[in-house]
C-alpha positions as CSV (number, residue, x, y, z in Angstrom):
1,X,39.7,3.0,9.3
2,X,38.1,0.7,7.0
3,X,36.5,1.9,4.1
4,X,32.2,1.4,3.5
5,X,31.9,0.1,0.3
6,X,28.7,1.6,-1.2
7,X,26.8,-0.9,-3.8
8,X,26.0,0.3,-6.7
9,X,22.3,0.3,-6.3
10,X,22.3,2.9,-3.5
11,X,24.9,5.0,-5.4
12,X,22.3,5.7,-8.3
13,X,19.8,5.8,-5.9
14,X,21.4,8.6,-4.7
15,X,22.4,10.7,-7.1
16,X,18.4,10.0,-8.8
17,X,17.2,11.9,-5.7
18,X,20.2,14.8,-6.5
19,X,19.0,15.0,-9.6
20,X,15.1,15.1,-8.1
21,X,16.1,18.0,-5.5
22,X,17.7,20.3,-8.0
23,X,14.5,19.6,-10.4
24,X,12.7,21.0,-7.4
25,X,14.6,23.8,-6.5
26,X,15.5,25.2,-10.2
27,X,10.9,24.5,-10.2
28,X,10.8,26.6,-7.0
29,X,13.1,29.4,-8.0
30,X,11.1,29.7,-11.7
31,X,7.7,30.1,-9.5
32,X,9.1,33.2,-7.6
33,X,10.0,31.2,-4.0
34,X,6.6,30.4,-3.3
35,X,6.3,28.7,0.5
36,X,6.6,26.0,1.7
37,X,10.3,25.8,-0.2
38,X,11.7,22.6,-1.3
39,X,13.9,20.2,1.2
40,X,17.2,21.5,-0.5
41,X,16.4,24.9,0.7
42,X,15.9,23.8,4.5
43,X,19.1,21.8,4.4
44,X,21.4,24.4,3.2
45,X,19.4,27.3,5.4
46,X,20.3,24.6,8.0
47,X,24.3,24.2,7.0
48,X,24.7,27.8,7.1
49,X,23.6,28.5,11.1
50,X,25.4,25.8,11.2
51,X,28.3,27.5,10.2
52,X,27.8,30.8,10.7
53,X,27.0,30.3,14.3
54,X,29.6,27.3,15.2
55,X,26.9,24.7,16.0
56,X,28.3,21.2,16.6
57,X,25.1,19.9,17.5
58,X,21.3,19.6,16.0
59,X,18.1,18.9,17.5
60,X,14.9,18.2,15.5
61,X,11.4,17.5,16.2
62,X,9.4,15.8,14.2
63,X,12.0,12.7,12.3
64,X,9.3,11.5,9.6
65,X,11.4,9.3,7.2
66,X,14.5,10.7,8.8
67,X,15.6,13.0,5.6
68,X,16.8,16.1,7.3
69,X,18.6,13.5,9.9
70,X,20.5,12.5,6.9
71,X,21.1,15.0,5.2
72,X,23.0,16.8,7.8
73,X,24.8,13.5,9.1
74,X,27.9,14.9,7.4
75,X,27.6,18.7,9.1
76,X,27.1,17.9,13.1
77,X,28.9,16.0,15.5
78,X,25.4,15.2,17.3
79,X,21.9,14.9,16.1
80,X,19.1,14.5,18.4
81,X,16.0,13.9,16.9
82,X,12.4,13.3,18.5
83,X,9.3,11.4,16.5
84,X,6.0,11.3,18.6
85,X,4.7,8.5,16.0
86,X,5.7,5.0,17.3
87,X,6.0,3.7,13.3
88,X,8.4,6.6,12.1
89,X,10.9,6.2,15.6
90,X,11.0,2.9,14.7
91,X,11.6,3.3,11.4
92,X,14.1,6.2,11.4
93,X,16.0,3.5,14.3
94,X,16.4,0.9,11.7
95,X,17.7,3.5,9.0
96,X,20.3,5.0,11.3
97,X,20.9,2.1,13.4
98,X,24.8,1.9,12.5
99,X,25.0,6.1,12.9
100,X,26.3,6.7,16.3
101,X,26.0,10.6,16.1
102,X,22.1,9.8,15.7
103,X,20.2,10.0,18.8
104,X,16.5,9.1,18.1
105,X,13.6,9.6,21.0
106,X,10.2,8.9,21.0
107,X,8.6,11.4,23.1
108,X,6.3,14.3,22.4
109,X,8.6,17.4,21.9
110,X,7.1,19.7,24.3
């Protein structure tokens, strides 16, 4: 398998918005858990189902920019996600265009 050589730019890139989420969750956790909680929280409520209940698969409604998508690319073997906003599908298609576990729709979810 041939190995994705990351450049640079997208390497600080991400680990600025690391550094961004922890600054929001240690924010969150000094103002008592107040609700809505930050994305962090969501993604690692979202790993453990995950693994405590041996779930291969995700399906989300509502994309957006596609954040949850990706940040749970590495803890599914399938995610479905549906966007009912024409300009987000297509946008979240472009970002995870080489992602085959992806599946994006454009549909309203109910």
């Amino acid at each position: 398998m041939k190995k994705l050589i990351v450049p640079l730019e997208i390497k600080l890139r991400i680990l600025r918005n690391k550094l961004v989420e922890k600054k929001q969750y240690n924010a969150w956790l000094k103002k008592g858990k107040p609700i809505p909680p930050p994305h962090l929280v969501k993604q690692n409520l979202l790993k453990s189902y995950k693994d405590k209940y041996k779930l291969n698969i995700l399906i989300e409604t509502g994309t957006y920019l596609g954040d949850m998508v990706y940040a749970q690319k590495n803890n599914f073997n399938s995610i479905y996600s549906i966007e009912i906003q024409s300009f987000l599908y297509e946008a979240a298609k472009r970002r995870f265009k080489n992602l085959l576990l992806i599946s994006l729709q454009i549909s309203n979810s109910i």
